[in-house]
Structure formats: structure tokens, C-alpha cells
N, C-alpha and C positions, 0 to 999 in steps of 0.2 A: 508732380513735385513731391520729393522724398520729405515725411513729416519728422521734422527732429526733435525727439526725446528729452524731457527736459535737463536731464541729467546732462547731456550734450552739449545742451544748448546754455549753461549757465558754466560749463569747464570742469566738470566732478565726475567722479567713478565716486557712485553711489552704493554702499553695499548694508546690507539690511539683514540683520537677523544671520550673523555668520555663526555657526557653532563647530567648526573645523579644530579637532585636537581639545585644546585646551581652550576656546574661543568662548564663550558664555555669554550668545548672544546679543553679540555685539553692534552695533550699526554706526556705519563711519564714513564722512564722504573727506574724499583724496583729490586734492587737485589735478588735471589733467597738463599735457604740456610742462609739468617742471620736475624737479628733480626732488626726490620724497625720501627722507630715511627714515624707518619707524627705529625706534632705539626703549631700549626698556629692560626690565634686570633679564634674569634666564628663568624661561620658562612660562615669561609675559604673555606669548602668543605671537611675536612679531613673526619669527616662520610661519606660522600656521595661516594669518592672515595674510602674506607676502608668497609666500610657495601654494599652502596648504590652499589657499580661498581662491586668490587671487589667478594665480599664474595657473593654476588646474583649471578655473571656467574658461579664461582666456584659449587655451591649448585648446578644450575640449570646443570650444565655440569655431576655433581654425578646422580643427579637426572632422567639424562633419561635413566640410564643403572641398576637401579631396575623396580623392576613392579611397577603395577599403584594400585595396592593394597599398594606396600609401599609408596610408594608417597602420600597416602592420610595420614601418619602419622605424617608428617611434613611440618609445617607450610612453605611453598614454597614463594619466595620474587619472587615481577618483574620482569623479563629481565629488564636488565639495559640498560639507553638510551650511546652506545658506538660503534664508528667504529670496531674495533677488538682489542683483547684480544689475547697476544701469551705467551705461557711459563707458563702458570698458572697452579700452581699444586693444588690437592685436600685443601681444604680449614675449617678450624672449627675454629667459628667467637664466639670471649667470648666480651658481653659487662657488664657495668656497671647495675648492679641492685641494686634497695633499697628494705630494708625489711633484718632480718634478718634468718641464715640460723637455722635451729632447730636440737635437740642434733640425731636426725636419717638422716642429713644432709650428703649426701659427696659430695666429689668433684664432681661425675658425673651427679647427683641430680640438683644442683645448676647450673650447668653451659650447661645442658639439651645434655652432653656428652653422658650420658647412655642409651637415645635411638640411637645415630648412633652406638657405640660400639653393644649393643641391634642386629642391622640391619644387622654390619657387621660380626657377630658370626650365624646368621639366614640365611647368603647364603651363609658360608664356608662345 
């Protein structure tokens, strides 16, 4: 029987000692299952711990359980500078772009969805 992690087991992505960017340290636990907006003036850190923490260990945690041929198909961020990360489930991180989308545009296109869908239909 698989032992579940407390951070799991209580609904939180726990993160401890994050110092990614501008981050000072921080430790924060985030509910899991709902929908979360960090908001704060410029230059708070909400990227840094949403892209920079977050969405980097997630990617890199997916990322060492294909091969290293697919690994070379996505653009792979830093380990982030962070004591530890509990409770963090698989991750797909949409930000803000400019530039408008063209009439053979979709959703998966735009939002660069259609190569992990792509990856994950390619090891089923």
C-alpha cells in the first residue's frame, strides 16, 4: 500500500524555504483541488513563486520520468532555488502572451498544450 505524504493527505502543496528570484524565503501552503490567484503589487514575487517555484519543480518532476529524447522537446526551466516542495501534483503553466492567435489557431497551439497532449498520447 502506497504511504501518503502528509501534505497529500491534509489537500496542500506545501512549499518551504522558496528563494526563487525575488522570493526571501518564504514557506506557503496552497490548497490543492481549487482554484488559487496569488495577487500582490509588482515585483511581490507572485511569478516567481507561480512560474519560478512552482511550475519549474512540477515540469522537472514530469520530466525525469520520460526519456531523454523527449526531454529535448521542451524547453526545460531551472530547479528552483527551494528547501522542499510536498503535495505538488503534475502541473501545465498558461501565461500571458502578446501577438495575436491566427484563424488555424486553437487552444492547444496557443497555449503550447499540444505537445504534452502530443507526448502523452506517444507513451500510452
Amino acid at each position: 500500500m502506497r504511504r501518503i505524504r502528509a501534505a497529500e493527505a491534509d489537500g496542500f502543496v506545501r512549499v518551504k524555504g522558496a528563494r526563487e528570484h525575488n522570493l526571501k524565503n518564504i514557506d506557503v501552503d496552497i490548497p490543492r483541488d481549487a482554484l488559487v490567484v496569488f495577487t500582490g503589487i509588482s515585483g511581490s514575487g507572485k511569478s516567481s513563486l507561480a512560474f519560478g517555484t512552482l511550475y519549474a519543480e512540477a515540469q522537472r518532476r514530469y520530466l525525469e520520468s520520460v526519456s531523454p529524447y523527449a526531454r529535448r522537446l521542451f524547453h526545460q526551466m531551472p530547479v528552483p532555488e527551494v528547501d522542499e516542495i510536498a503535495g505538488l501534483p503534475p502541473a501545465v503553466a498558461l501565461q500571458q502572451q502578446r501577438g495575436s492567435p491566427t484563424t488555424r489557431s486553437s487552444v492547444g497551439s496557443v497555449t503550447t498544450l499540444s505537445n504534452l497532449v502530443r507526448m502523452l498520447y506517444s507513451r500510452a
